[in-house]
C-alpha positions as CSV (number, residue, x, y, z in Angstrom):
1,X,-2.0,14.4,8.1
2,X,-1.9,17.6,6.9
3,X,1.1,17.5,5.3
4,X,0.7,14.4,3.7
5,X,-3.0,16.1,1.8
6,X,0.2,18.8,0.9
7,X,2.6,16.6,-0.5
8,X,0.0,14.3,-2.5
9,X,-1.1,17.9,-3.6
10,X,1.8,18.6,-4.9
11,X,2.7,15.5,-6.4
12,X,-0.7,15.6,-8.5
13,X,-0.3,19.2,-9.8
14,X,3.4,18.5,-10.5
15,X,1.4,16.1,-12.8
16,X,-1.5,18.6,-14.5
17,X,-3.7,16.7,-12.2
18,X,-6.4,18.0,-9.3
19,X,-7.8,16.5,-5.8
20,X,-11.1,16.4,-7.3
21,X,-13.4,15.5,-5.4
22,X,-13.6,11.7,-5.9
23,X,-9.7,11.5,-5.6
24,X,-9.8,13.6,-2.4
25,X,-12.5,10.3,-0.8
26,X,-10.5,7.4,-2.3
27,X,-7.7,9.7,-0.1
28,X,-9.3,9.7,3.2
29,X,-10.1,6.2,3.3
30,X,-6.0,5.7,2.9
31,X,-5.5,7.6,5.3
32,X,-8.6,6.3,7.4
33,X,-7.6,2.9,6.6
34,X,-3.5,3.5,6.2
35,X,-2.5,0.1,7.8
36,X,-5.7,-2.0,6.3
37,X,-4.3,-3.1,3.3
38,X,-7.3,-2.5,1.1
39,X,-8.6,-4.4,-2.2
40,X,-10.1,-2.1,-4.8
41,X,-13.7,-3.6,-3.5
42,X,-13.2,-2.9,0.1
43,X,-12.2,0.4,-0.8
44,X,-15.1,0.6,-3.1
45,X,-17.6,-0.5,0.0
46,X,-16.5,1.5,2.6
47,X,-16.6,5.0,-0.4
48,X,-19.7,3.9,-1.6
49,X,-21.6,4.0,2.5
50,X,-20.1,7.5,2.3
51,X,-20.2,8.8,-1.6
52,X,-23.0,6.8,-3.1
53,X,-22.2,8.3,-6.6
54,X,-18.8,7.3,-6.4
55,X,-18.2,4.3,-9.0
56,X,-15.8,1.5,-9.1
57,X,-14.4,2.3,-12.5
58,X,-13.4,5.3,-10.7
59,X,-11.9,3.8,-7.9
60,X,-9.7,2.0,-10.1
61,X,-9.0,4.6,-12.5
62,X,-7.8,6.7,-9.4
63,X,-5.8,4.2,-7.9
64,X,-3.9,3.6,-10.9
65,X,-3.0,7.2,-10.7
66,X,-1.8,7.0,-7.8
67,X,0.0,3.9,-8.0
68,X,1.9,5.8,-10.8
69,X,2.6,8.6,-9.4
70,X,3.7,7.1,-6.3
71,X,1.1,8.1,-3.9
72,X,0.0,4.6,-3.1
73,X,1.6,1.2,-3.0
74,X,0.0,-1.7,-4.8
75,X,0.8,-4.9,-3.3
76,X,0.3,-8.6,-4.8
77,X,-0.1,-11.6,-2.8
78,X,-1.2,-14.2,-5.5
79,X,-4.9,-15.2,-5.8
80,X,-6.0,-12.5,-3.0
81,X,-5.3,-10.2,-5.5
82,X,-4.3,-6.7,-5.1
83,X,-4.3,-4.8,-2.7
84,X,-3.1,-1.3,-1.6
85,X,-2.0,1.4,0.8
86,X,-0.9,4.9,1.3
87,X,3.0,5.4,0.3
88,X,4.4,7.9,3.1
89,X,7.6,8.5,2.2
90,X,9.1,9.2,5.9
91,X,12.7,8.4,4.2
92,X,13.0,5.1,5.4
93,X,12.6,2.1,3.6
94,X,9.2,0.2,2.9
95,X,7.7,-1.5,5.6
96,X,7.7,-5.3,5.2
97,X,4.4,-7.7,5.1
98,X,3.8,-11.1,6.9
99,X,1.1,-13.2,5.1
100,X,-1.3,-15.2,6.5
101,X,-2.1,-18.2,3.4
102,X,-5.2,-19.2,4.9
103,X,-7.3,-16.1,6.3
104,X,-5.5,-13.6,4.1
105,X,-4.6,-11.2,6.9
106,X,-1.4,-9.1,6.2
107,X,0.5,-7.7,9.1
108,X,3.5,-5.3,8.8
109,X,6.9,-5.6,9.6
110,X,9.0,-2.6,10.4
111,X,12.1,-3.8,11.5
112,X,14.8,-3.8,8.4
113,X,17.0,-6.6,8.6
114,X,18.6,-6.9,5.2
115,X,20.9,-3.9,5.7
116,X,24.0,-5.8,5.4
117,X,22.8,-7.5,2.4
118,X,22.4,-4.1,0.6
119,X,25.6,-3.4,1.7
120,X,27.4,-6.4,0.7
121,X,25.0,-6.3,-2.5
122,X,26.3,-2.6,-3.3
123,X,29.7,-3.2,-2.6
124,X,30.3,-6.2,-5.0
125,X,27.6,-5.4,-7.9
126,X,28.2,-1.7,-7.8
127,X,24.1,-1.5,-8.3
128,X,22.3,1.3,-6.7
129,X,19.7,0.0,-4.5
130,X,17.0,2.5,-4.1
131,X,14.7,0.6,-2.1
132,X,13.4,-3.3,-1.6
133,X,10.7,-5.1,-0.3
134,X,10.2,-8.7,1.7
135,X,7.2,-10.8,2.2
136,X,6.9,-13.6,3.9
137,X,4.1,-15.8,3.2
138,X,3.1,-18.3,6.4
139,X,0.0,-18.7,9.0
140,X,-1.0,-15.6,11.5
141,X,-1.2,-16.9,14.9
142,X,-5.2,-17.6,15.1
143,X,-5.3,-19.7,11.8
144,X,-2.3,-21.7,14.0
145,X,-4.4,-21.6,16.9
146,X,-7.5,-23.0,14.7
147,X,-4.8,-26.1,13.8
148,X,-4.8,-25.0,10.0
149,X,-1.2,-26.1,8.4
């Protein structure tokens, strides 16, 4: 965890930026919350029980930031809206998403299944893929179980 603080660190004064202190909260509830897949207002809620001064104008100033700097993913899944998490780059590609249509819930995927394709893609287009990422948009197992189609 450590490291990651480091890394982010550095990626922000590479940048003329600081952890302030605002910056350094919106971090620790990525990292508390690194597999949640947070909206801006659940991230807002769960600062806000902790650092009551902490607005939501700065919450999505900050998360801008780090969306372009890298730091964080931001994610769209239609009229949910956005939502984000932490970008730890552990060389390997992005994580995938399953999501659920009816409740909303996102589950990750880790398995990567489309190296052929990149292969096959790289070989006959010559393009340099860097990276790619799949959803797949269906019902979690409960909202099945609760006979939603």
């Amino acid at each position: 965890m450590e490291k990651i603080i480091d890394s982010i660190k550095n990626k922000l004064r590479e940048n003329d930026l600081r952890l302030t202190s605002q910056r350094q909260a919106i971090l620790q509830i990525l990292l508390e919350y690194r597999h949640a897949h947070l909206s801006v207002e659940e991230l807002y809620n769960i600062a806000h029980e902790h650092y009551p001064e902490l607005g939501i104008a700065t919450v999505y100033r900050t998360l801008d930031t780090f969306v372009e700097l890298g730091i964080v993913h931001k994610m769209e899944f239609g009229d949910k809206g956005a939502r984000y998490e932490l970008n730890v780059d552990d060389g390997q590609h992005y994580h995938h998403h399953l999501f659920c249509i009816s409740c909303g819930t996102i589950i990750e995927f880790n398995d990567d299944l489309l190296e052929k394709l990149e292969e096959r893609i790289i070989n006959e287009s010559k393009f340099l893929i860097k990276d790619h990422s799949l959803r797949f948009y269906g019902l979690c197992y409960e909202c099945q179980q609760k006979g939603i189609e």
